[in-house]
C-alpha positions as CSV (number, residue, x, y, z in Angstrom):
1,X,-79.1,-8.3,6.6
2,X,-79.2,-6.9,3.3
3,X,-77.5,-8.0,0.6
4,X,-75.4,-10.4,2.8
5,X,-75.7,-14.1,2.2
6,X,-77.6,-16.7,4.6
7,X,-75.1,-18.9,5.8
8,X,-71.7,-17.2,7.0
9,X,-68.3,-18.3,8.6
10,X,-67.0,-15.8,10.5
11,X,-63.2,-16.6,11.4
12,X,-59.9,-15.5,12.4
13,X,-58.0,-13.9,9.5
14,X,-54.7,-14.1,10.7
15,X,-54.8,-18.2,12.5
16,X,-53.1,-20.5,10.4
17,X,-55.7,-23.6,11.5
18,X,-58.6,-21.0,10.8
19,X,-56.9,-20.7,7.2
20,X,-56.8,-24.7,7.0
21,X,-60.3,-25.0,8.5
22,X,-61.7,-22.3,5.3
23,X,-59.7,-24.0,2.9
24,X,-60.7,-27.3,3.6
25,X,-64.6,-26.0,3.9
26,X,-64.4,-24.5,0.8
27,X,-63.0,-27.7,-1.2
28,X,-65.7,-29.8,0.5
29,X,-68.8,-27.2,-0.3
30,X,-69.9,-28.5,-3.2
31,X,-73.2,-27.0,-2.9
32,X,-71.7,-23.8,-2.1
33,X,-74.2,-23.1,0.9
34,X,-71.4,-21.0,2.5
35,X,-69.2,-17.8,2.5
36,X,-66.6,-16.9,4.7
37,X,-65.2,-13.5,6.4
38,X,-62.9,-12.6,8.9
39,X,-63.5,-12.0,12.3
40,X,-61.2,-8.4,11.4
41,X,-63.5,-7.8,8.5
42,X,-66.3,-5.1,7.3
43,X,-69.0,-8.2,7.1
44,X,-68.3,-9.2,10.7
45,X,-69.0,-5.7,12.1
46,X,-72.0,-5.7,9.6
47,X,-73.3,-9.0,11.4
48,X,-72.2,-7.4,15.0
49,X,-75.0,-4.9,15.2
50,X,-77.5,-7.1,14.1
51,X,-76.6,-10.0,16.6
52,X,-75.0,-8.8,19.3
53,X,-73.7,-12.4,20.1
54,X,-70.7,-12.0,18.1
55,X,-67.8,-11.7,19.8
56,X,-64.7,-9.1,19.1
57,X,-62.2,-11.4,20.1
58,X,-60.5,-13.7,17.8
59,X,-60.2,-17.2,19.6
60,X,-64.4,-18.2,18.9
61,X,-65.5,-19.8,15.5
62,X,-68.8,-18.3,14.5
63,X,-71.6,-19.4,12.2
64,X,-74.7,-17.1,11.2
65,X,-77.2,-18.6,8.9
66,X,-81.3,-18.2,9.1
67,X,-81.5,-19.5,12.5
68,X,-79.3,-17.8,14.4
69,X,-75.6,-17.2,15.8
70,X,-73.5,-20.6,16.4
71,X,-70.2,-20.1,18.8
72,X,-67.5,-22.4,19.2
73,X,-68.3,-26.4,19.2
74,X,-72.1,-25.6,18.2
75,X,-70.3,-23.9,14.5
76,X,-68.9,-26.7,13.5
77,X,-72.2,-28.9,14.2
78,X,-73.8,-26.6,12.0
79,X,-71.3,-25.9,9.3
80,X,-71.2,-29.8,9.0
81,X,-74.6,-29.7,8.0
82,X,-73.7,-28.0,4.6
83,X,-71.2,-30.5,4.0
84,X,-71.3,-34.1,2.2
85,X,-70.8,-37.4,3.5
86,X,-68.5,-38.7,5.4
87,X,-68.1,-34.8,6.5
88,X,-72.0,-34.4,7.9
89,X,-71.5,-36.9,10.6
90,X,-69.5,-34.0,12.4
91,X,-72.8,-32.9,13.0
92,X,-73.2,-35.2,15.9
93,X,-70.9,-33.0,18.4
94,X,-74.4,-31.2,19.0
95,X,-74.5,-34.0,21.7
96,X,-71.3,-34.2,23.2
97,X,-72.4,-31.5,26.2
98,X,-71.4,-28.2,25.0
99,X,-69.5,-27.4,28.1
100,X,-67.4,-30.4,27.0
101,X,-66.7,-29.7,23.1
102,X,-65.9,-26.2,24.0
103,X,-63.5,-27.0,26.4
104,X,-61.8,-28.8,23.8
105,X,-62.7,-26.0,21.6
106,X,-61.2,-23.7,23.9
107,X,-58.2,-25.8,24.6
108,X,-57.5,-25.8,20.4
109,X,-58.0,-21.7,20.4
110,X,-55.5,-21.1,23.1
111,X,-52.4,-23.3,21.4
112,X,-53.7,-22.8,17.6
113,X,-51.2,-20.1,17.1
114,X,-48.1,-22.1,18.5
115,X,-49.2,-24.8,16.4
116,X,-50.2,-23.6,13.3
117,X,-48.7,-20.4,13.1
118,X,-50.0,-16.8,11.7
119,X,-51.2,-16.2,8.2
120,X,-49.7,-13.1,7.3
121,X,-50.9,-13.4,3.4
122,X,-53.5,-15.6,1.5
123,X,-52.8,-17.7,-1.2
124,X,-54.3,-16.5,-4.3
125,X,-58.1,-18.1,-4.6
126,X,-59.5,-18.7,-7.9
127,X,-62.1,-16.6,-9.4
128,X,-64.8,-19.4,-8.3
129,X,-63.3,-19.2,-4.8
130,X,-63.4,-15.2,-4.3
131,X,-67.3,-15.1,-4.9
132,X,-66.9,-17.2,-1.4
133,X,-64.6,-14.4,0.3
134,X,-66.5,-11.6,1.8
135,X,-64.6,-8.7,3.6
């Protein structure tokens, strides 16, 4: 997609763990091998006629980088890729059966809004950190 980078995070915008999880990514990224956007966002429905794997609904973490569209469980494996030791070894969910990790996923999604509340504003990212914010 033009003009979008290679390795996205696609996320709820309003989920309090979702705000964690991108705030915790983004301190960890050293490299800086990824952006993030809201599931709500412009770039998501950019991404959503390209791959039509994307889901609408708010409650599934999405990855998109050169190789494809990552749901759920099978995100996080891949996002920990991008991340430095001791975080990479998250990588190793990949074989935990998916039907397994996403049930936990899914179990996380349903209650993550009881537990962690809604995000009704963002705190105010540095300069550095905006260049990682897409729409």
């Amino acid at each position: 997609m033009e003009n979008l980078p290679p390795r996205i995070v696609l996320y709820d915008g309003v989920c309090g763990l979702c705000d964690r999880l991108v705030q915790f990514l983004v301190a960890r990224d050293h490299a800086r091998a990824l952006r993030y956007a809201p599931l709500q966002g412009d770039t998501a429905a950019r991404l959503r006629t390209q791959h039509a794997t994307i889901p609408t609904d708010l409650d599934t973490m999405v990855f998109v980088d050169e190789s494809g569209v990552y749901l759920r469980s099978r995100a996080f494996a891949r996002i920990a890729r991008y991340l430095p030791m001791p975080w990479r070894l998250g990588t190793v969910i990949r074989f935990v059966p998916r039907f397994l990790a996403d049930a936990v996923y899914g179990l996380v999604a349903r209650t993550r809004y009881r537990i962690f509340g809604k995000v009704d504003a963002c705190g105010l990212p540095t300069k550095e950190e905006r260049q990682l914010l897409l729409p």
